[in-house]
C-alpha positions in Angstrom: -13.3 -18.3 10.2 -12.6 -16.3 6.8 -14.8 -13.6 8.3 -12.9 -13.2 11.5 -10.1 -13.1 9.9 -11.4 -10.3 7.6 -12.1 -8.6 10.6 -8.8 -9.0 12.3 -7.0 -7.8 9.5 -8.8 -5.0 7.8 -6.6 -2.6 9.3 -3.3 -4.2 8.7 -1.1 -2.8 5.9 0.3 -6.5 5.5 -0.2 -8.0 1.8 -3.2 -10.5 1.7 -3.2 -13.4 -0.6 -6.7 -14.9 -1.5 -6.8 -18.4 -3.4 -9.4 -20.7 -4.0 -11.2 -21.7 -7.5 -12.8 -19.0 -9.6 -15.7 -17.8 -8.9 -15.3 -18.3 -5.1 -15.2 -14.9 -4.2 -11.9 -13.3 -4.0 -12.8 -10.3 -5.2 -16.0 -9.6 -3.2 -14.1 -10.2 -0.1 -11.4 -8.3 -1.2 -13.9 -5.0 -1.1 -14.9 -6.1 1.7 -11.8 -5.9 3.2 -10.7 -2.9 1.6 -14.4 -1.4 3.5 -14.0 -2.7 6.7 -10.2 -0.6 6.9 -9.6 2.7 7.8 -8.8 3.4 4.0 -12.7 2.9 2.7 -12.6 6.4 1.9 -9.9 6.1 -0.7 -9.5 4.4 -3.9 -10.1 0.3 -4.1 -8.9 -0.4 -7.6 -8.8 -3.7 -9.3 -6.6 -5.2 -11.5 -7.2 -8.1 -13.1 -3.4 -9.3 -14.5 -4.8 -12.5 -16.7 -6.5 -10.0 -18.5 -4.2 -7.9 -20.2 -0.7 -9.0 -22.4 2.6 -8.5 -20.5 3.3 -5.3 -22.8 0.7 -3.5 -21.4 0.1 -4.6 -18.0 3.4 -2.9 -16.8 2.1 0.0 -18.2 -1.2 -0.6 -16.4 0.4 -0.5 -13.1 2.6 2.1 -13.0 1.9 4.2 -15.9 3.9 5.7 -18.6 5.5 8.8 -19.8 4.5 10.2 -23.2 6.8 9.0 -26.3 7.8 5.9 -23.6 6.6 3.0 -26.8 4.6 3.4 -29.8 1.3 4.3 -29.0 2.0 6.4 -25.5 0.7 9.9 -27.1 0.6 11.3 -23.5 1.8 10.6 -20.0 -0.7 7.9 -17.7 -1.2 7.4 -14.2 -0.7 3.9 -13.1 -2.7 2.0 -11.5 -0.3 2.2 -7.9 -0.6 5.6 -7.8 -4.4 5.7 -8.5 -4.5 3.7 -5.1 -2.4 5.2 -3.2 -3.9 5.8 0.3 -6.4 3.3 -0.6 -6.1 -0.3 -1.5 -5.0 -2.2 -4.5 -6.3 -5.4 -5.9 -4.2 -8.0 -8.3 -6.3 -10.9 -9.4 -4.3 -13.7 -11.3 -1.2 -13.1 -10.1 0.3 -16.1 -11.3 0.3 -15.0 -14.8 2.3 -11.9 -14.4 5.6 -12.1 -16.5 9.5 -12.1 -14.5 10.0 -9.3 -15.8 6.7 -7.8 -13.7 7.6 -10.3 -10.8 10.6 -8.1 -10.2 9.0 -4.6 -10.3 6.1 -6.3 -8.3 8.9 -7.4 -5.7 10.4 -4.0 -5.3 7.0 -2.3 -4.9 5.9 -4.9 -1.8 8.8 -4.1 -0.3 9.9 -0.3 -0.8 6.1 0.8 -2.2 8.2 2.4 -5.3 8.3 2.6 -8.4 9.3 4.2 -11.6 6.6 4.5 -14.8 7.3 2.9 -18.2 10.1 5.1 -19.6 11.0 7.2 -16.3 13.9 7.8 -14.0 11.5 9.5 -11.5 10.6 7.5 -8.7 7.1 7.7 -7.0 6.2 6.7 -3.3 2.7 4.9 -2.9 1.2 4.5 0.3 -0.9 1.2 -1.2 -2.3 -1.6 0.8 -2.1 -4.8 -1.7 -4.4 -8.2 -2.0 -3.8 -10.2 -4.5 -5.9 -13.8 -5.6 -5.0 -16.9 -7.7 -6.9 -19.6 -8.8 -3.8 -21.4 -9.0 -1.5 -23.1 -6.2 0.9 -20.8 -5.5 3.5 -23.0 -4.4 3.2 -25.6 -6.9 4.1 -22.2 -9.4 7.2 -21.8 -7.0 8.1 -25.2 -7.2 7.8 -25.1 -10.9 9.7 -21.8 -11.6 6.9 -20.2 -13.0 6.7 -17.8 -9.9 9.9 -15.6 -7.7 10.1 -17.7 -4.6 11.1 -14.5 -3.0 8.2 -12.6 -4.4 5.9 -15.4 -3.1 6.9 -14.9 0.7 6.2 -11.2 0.3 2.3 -11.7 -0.9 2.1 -14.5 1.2 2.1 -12.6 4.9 -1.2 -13.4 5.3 -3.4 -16.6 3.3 -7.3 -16.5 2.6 -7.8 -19.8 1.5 -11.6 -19.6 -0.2 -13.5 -23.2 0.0 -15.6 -24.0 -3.0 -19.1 -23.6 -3.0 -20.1 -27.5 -2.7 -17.9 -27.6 0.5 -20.0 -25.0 2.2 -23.7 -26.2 1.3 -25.1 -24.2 4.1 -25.1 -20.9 1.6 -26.8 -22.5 -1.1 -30.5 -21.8 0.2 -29.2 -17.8 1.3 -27.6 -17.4 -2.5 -30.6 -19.1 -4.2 -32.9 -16.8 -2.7 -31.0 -14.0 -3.2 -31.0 -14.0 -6.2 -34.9 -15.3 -6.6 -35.2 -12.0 -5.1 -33.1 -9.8 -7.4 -34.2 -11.3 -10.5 -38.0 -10.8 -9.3 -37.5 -7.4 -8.7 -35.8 -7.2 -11.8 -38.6 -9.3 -14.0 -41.4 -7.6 -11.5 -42.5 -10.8 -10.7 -44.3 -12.0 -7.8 -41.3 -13.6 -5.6 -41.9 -17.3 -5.6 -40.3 -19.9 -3.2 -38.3 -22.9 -3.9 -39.7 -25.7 -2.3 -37.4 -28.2 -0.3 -37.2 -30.8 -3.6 -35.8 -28.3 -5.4 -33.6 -27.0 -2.9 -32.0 -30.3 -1.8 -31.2 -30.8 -5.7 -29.4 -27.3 -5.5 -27.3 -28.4 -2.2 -26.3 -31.7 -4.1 -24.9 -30.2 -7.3 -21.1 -29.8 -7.6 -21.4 -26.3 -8.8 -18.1 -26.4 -11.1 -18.4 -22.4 -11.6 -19.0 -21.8 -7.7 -20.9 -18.7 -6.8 -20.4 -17.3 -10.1 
């Protein structure tokens, strides 16, 4: 189902939102999105928003003029306008700040912007997918995420399932990577006999594919 959906809506400029638990996937099917589209021959650039504080994420984003805060020693493109034509990908939404939820907002709906410290505005022509490992909603309901903000990304849901609720790609990831990591090792590729296996389909796999 996930897959047909890709496929449906690889070529829609509507905003995605991917959730699931970490290491389900969201990013690999968020390139594969971005590859499927008519814009696979232009930037896909990721983001990841947990990773970075709130001072210079904004920054990140939509760059900065020089002089803007300490440290900005010379103007910087944004990451918006680095993927404009192409695609744009926000993982862990739910931690950006209110203060980002409101530029975030305008940008979704208007795709513009103004860089840390500038009056000029810039036009992007960006698709956006974003991912949380979080429930969304639950972040609404809290006040820990725009309400408004939330309808915008959510247009159209990827719900990603855990790995121990689809069993059926344990055997194709386990010998996947038996295979890379032979190649790597230049081993002989060995099998892993149906024992083995079975114990891999019945473990939980708390980190998922990852």
């Amino acid at each position: 189902k996930i897959f047909d959906l890709v496929e449906a809506v690889a070529d829609s400029r509507s905003t995605i939102l991917m959730t699931g638990a970490s290491g389900t996937g969201k990013t690999m099917l968020a390139r594969a999105i971005h590859y499927r589209s008519g814009r696979r021959d232009k930037p896909f650039v990721e983001v990841s928003c947990g990773a970075l504080p709130e001072t210079l994420l904004e920054s990140e984003l939509f760059g900065h003029v020089k002089g803007s805060f300490t440290g900005a020693i010379s103007d910087k493109q944004g990451k918006f306008l680095a993927a404009d034509g192409g695609t744009i990908f926000l993982d862990e939404i739910s931690t950006a700040s209110a203060a980002l939820q409101v530029k975030l907002l305008r940008v979704i709906q208007d795709r513009q912007f103004e860089p840390v410290g500038s009056n000029k505005t810039i036009t992007v022509d960006t698709r956006i997918i974003v991912a949380s490992n979080k429930n969304m909603l639950e972040e609404v309901k809290q006040g820990r995420f725009r309400e408004d903000l939330y309808y915008r990304l959510n247009v159209i849901t990827i719900n990603l399932p855990s790995l121990c609720e689809r069993p059926a790609d344990i055997p194709l990831l386990a010998q996947h990577f038996l295979k890379n990591f032979c190649i790597a090792h230049n081993r002989t590729k060995l099998g892993i006999d149906k024992e083995a296996m079975n114990v891999l389909q019945r473990y939980d796999w708390p980190g998922n594919v990852r």
